[in-house]
C-alpha positions in Angstrom: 103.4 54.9 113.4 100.5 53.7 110.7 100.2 54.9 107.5 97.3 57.1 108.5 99.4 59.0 110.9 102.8 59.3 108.8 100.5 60.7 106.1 99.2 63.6 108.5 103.0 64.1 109.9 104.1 64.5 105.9 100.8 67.0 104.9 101.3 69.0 108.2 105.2 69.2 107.4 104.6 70.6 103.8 101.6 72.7 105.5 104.2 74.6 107.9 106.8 74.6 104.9 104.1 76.2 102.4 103.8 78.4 105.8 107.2 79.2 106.2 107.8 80.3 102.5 104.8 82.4 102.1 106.1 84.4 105.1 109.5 84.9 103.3 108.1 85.7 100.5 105.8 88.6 102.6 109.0 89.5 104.3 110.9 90.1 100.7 108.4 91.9 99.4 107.4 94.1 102.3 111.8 94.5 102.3 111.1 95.5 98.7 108.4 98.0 99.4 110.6 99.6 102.3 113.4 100.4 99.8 111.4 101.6 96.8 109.7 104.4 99.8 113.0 104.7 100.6 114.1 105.9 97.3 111.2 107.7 96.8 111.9 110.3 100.0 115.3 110.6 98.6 114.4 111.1 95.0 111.4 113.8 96.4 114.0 115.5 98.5 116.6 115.6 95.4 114.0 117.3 93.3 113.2 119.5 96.2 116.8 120.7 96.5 117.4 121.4 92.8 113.9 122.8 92.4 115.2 125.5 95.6 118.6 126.0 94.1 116.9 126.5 90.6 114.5 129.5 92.5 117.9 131.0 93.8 120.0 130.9 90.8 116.7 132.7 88.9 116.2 135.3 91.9 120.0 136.1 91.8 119.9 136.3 87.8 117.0 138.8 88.2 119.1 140.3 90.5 122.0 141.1 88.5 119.6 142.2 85.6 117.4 145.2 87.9 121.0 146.0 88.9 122.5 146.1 85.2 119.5 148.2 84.2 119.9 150.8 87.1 124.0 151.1 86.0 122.6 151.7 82.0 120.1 153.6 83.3 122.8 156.2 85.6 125.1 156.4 82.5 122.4 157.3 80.5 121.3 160.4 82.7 124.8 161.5 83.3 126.3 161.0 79.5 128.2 157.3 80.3 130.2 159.1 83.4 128.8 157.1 86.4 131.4 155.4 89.0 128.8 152.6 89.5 129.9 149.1 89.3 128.9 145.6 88.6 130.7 144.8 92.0 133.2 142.3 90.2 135.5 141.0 92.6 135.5 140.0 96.1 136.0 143.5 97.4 134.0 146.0 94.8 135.1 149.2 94.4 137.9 149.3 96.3 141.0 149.0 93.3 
């Protein structure tokens, strides 16, 4: 081997090594990108499932307010004698 040709054998080594690590490199960051979507889609769907429980909890409060208001209402009109209730309990009305 001449000096010429060990000199081409060394560049193209470092060439295919250069090669090599700029691949990993891609790969890591293309692993990194993966994970930060990933997150993402959870985090969105997180947000999406407190946002919906949040729209319950406020229909269910408004709820129990129109329902409060019709029991004030009926006690009103009939001098505070009503037998409405709030529905406490797991069986309402029935004690």
């Amino acid at each position: 081997m001449t000096v010429v040709h060990g000199r081409e054998k060394v560049q193209a080594d470092l060439a295919k090594e250069g090669l090599r690590a700029k691949t990993q490199r891609e790969i890591a960051s293309a692993d990194s990108l993966a994970e930060n979507s990933r997150a993402q889609l959870k985090e969105m769907a997180e947000n999406r499932r407190t946002a919906d429980t949040n729209a319950t909890k406020l229909e269910i409060n408004a709820d129990d307010n129109m329902t409060a208001l019709s029991i004030a209402k009926a006690e009103i009109e009939n001098d505070d004698r009503t037998d409405l209730s709030t529905g406490d309990g797991i069986n309402p009305g029935s004690g």
